[in-house]
VOBA-261796 format. One record per residue (C-alpha): residue number from 1; residue in one letter; x negated, y, z negated. Coordinates in pm, whole numbers. Layout:
BEGIN
@n:NUM	res:a	xx:X	yy:Y	zz:Z .
...
END
This chain:
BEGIN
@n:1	res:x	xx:4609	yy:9690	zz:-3260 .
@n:2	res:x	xx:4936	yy:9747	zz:-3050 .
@n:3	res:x	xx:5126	yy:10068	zz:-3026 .
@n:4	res:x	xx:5162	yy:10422	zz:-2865 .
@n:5	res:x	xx:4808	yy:10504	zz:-2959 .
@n:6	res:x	xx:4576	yy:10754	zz:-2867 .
@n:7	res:x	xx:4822	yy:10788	zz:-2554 .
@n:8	res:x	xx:5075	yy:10943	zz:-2795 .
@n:9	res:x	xx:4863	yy:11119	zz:-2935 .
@n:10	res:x	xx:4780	yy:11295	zz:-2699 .
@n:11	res:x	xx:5070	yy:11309	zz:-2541 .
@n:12	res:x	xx:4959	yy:11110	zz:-2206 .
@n:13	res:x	xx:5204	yy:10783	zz:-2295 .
@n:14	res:x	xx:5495	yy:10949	zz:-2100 .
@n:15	res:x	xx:5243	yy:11095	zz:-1869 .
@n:16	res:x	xx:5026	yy:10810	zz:-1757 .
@n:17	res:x	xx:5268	yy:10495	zz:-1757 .
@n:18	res:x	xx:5404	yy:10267	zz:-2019 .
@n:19	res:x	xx:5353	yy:10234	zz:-2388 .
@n:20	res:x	xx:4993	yy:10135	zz:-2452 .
@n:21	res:x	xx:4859	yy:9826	zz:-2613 .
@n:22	res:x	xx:4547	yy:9752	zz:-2719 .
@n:23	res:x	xx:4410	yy:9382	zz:-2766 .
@n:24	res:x	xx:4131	yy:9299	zz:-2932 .
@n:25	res:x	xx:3917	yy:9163	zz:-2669 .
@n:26	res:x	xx:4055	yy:9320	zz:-2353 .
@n:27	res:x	xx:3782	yy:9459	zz:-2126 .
@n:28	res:x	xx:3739	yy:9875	zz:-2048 .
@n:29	res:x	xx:3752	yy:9836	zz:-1680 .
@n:30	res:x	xx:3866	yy:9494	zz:-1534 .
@n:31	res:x	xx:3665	yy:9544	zz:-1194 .
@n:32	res:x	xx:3721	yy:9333	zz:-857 .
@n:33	res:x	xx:4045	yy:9145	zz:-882 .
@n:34	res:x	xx:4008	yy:9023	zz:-1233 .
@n:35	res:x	xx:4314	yy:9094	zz:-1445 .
@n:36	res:x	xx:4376	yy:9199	zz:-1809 .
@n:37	res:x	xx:4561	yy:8884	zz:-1972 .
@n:38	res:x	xx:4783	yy:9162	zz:-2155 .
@n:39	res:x	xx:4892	yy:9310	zz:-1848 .
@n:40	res:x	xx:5210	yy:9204	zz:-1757 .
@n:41	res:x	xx:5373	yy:9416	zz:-1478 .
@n:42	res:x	xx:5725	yy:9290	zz:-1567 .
@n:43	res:x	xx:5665	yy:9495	zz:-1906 .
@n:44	res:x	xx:5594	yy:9842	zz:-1677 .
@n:45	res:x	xx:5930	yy:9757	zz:-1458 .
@n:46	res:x	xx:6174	yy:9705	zz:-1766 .
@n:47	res:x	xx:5995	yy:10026	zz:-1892 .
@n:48	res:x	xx:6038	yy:10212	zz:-1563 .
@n:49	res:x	xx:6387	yy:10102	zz:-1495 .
@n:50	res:x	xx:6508	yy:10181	zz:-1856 .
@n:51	res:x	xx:6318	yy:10545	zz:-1800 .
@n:52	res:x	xx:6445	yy:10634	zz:-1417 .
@n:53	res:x	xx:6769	yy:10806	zz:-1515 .
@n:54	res:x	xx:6573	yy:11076	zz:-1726 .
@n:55	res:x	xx:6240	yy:11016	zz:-1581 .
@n:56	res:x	xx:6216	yy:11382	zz:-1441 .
@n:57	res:x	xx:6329	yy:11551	zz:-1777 .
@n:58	res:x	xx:6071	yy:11462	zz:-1969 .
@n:59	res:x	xx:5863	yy:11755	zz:-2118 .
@n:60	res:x	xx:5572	yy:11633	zz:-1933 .
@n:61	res:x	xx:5711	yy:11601	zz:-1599 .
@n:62	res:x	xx:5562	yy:12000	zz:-1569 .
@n:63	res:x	xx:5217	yy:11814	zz:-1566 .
@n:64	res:x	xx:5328	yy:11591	zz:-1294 .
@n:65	res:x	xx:5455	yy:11831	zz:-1103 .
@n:66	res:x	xx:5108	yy:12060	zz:-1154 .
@n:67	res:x	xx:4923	yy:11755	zz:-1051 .
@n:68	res:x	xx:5171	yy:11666	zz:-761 .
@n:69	res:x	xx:5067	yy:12005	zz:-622 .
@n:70	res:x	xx:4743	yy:11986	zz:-631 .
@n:71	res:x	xx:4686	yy:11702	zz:-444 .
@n:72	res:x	xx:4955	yy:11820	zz:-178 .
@n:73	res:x	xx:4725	yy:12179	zz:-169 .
@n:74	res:x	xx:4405	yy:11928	zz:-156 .
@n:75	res:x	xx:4562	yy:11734	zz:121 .
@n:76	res:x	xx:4724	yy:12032	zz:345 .
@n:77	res:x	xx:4359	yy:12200	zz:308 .
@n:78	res:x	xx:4161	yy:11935	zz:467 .
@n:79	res:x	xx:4347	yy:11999	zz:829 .
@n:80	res:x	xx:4491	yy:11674	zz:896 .
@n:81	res:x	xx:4850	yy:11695	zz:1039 .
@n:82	res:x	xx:4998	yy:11298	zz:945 .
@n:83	res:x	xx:5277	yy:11163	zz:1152 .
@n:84	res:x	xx:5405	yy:10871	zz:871 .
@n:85	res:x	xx:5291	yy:10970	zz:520 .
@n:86	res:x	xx:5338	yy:10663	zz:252 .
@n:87	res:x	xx:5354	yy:10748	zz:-156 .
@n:88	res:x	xx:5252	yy:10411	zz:-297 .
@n:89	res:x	xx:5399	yy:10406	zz:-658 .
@n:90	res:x	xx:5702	yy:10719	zz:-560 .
@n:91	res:x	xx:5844	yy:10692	zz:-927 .
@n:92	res:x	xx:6180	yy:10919	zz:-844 .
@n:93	res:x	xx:6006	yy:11121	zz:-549 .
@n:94	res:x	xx:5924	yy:11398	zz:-683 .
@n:95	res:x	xx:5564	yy:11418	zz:-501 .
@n:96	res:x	xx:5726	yy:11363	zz:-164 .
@n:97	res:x	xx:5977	yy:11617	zz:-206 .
@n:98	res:x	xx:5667	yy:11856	zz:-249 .
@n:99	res:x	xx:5485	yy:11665	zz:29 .
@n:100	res:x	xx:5777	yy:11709	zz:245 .
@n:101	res:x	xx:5654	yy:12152	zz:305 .
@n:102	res:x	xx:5370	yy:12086	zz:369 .
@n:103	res:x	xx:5393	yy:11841	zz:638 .
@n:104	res:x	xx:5747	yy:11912	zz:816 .
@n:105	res:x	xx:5682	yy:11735	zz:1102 .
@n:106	res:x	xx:5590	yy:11424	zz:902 .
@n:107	res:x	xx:5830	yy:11081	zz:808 .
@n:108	res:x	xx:5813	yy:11031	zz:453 .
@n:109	res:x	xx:5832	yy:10686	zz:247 .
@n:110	res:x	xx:5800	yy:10614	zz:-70 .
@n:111	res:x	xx:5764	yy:10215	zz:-257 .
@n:112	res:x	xx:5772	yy:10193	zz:-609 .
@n:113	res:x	xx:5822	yy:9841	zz:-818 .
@n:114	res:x	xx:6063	yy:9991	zz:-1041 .
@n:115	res:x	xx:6419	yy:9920	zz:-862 .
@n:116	res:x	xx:6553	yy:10227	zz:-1080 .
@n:117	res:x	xx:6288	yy:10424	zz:-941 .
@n:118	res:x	xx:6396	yy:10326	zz:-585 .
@n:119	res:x	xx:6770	yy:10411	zz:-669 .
@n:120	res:x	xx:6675	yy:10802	zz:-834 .
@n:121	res:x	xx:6444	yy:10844	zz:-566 .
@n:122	res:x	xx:6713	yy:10799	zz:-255 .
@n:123	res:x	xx:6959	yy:10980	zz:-470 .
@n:124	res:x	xx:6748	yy:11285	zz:-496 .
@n:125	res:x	xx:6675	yy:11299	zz:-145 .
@n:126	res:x	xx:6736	yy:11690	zz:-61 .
@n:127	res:x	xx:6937	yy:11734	zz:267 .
@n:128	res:x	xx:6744	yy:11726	zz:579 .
@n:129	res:x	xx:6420	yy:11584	zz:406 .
@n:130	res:x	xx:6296	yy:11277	zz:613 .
@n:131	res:x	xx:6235	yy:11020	zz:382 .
@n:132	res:x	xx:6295	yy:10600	zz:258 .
@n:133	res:x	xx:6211	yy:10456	zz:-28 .
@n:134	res:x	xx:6174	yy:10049	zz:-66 .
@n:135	res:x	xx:6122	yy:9873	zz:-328 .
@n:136	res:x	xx:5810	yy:9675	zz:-401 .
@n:137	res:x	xx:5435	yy:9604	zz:-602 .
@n:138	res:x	xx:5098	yy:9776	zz:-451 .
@n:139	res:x	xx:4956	yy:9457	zz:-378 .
@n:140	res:x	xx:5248	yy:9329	zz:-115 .
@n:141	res:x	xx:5309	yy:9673	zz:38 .
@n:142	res:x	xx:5673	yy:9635	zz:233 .
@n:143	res:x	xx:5511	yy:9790	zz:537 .
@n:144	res:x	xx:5337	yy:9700	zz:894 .
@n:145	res:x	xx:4981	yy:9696	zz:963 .
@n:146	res:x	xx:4802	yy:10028	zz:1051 .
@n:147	res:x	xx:5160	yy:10257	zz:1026 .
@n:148	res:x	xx:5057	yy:10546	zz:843 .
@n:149	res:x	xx:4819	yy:10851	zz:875 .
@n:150	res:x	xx:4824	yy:10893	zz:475 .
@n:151	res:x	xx:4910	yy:10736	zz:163 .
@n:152	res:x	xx:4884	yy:10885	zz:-172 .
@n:153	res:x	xx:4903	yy:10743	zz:-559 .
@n:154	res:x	xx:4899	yy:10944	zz:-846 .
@n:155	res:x	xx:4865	yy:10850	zz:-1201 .
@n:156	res:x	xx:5018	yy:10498	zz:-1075 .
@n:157	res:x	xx:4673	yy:10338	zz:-941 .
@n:158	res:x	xx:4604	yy:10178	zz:-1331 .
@n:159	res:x	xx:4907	yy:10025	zz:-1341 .
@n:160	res:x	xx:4829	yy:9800	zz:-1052 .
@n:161	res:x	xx:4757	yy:9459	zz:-1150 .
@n:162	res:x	xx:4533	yy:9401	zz:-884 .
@n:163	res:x	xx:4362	yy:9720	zz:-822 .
@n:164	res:x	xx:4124	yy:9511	zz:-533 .
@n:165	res:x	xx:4421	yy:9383	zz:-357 .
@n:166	res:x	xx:4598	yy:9715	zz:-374 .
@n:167	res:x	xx:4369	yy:9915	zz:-199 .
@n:168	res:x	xx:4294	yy:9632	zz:86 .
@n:169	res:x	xx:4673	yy:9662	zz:116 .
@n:170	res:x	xx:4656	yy:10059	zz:155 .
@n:171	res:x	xx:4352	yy:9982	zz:391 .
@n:172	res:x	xx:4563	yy:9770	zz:578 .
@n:173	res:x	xx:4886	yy:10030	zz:656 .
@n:174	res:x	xx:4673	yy:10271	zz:740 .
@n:175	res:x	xx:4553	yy:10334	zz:1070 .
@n:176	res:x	xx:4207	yy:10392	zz:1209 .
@n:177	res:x	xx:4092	yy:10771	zz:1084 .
@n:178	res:x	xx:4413	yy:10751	zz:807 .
@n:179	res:x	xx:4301	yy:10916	zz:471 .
@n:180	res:x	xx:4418	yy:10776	zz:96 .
@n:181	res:x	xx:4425	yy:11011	zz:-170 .
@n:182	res:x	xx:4429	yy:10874	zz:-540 .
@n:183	res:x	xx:4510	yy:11111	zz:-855 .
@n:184	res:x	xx:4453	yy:10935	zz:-1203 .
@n:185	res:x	xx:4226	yy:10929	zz:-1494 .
@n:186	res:x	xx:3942	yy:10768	zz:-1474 .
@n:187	res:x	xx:3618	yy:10696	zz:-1745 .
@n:188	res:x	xx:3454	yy:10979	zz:-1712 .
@n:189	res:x	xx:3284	yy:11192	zz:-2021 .
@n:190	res:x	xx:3551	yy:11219	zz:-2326 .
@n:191	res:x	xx:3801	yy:10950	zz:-2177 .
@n:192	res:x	xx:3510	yy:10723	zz:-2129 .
@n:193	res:x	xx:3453	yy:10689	zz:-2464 .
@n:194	res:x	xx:3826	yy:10722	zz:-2596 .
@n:195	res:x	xx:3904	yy:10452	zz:-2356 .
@n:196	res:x	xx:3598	yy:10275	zz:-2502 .
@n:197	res:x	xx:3665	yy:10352	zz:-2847 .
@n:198	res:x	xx:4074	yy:10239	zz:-2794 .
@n:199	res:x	xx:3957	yy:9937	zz:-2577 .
@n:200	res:x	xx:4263	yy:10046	zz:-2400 .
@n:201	res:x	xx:4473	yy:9823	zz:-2147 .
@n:202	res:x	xx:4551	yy:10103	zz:-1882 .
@n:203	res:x	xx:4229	yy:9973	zz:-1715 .
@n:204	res:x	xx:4073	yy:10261	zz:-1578 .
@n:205	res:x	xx:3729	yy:10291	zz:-1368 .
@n:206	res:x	xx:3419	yy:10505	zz:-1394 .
@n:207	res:x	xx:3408	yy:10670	zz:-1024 .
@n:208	res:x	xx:3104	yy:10471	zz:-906 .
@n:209	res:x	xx:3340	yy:10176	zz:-948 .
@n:210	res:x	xx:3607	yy:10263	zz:-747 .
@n:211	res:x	xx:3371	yy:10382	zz:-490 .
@n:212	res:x	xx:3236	yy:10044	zz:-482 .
@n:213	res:x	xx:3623	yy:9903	zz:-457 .
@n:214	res:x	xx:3712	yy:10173	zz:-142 .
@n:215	res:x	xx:3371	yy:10124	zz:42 .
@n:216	res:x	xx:3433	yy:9731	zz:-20 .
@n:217	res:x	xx:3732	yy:9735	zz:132 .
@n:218	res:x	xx:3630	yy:9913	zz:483 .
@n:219	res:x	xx:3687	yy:10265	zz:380 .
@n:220	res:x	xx:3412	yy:10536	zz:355 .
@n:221	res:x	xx:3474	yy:10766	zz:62 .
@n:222	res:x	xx:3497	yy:11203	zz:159 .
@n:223	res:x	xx:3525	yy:11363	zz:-164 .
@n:224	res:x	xx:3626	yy:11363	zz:-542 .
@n:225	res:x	xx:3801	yy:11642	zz:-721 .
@n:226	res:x	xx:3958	yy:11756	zz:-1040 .
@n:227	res:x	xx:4315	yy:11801	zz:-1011 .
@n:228	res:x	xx:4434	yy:11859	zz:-1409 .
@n:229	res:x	xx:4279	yy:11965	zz:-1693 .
@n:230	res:x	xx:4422	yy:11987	zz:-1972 .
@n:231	res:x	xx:4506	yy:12298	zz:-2188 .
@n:232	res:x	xx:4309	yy:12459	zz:-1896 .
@n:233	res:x	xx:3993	yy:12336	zz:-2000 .
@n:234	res:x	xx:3988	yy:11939	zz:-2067 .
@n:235	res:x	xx:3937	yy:11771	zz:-1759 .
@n:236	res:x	xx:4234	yy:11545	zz:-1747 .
@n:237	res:x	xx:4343	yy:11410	zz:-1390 .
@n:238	res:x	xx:4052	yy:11340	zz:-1109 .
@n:239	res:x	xx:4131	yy:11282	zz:-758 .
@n:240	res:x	xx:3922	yy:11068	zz:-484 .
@n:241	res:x	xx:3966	yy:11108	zz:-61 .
@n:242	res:x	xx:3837	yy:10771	zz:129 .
@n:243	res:x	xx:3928	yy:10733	zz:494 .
@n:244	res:x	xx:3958	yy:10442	zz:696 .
@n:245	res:x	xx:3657	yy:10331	zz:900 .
@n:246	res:x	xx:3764	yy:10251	zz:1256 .
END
């Protein structure tokens, strides 16, 4: 079964990434660095590049934007006063341009694979906002060791194709004490079993999973939250804090 799917449906294919396919024996969750066979990230770029141009006018982008500022509200709450803040998966910028309040005093980049992305992202650069954008995967961030105080995802982190080699790549950039914040959906309650039920191939994980990934990786987990839910009820969008052991 290939198609828009349940992600059409209801309405999450424009929200959460690409069209959605669903093989017949791909697994739920492809945990540690195994990697769906139907996942092919030159499939997302096309998609991405072909979508940049009108990327924030889709009807959906109000979602984004609800998310966006919940994790900026989640972030700003917690105290911590970044010096280099890295978006990992920018899209056209939209959550740095919302990141940028919060923290003035901050330098903002963004890296996205999509080179379309890249290009909307610098274009839409307000005046006097501090911020690059470069162009590259999750799992080869273009960036030196231990140079940030934060990074942040959101609804990006199941489109990496190595989810394992992503986050030792975020563990890497950040420094000592830095915090990563990652907004997505994960298999918990009704998508659990709609992602079960779709065997769907935007691999998600349950949160004891991913705790498993962050802790494996050197970092010590603070905190989970909802950050969407959907119709005001549905819990949609989940969000997890880990820092970075010294």
């Amino acid at each position: 079964m290939t198609g828009r799917g349940w992600h059409g449906a209801w309405g999450l294919t424009r929200l959460c990434g690409a069209t959605a396919t669903f093989p017949a024996r791909t697994p739920l969750c492809a945990g540690g660095s195994v990697i769906d066979s139907s996942f092919k990230p030159e499939r997302d770029v096309v998609h991405y590049n072909d979508w940049a141009p009108t990327y924030e006018d889709s009807k959906v982008q109000r979602i984004r934007n609800d998310i966006h500022q919940s994790l900026v509200d989640w972030a700003a709450s917690s105290g911590i006063q970044p010096k280099r803040i890295l978006d990992v998966g920018c899209g056209t910028g939209a959550l740095l341009r919302r990141v940028g309040p919060a923290f003035p005093d901050a330098e903002l980049n963004g890296v996205d694979i999509s080179p379309n992305m890249v290009k909307e992202a610098s274009r839409k650069v307000p005046k006097g906002l501090r911020v690059h954008f470069l162009q590259g995967p999750a799992e080869k961030l273009p960036f030196e060791d231990g140079g940030f105080d934060l990074v942040v995802t959101t609804i990006c982190f199941h489109h990496w194709r190595s989810r394992v080699e992503g986050i030792a790549e975020v563990h890497r950039v950040l420094a000592p004490g830095g915090r990563f914040y990652i907004a997505d959906h994960f298999a918990i309650g009704w998508l659990r079993a709609l992602f079960i039920a779709f065997r769907c191939r935007d691999r998600c994980h349950t949160p004891r999973e991913l705790n498993r990934m962050l802790r494996d990786a050197g970092f010590s987990v603070q905190g989970w939250k909802r950050l969407y839910k959907l119709w005001g009820w549905l819990p949609l969008i989940q969000g997890v804090v880990a820092e970075k052991r010294p």
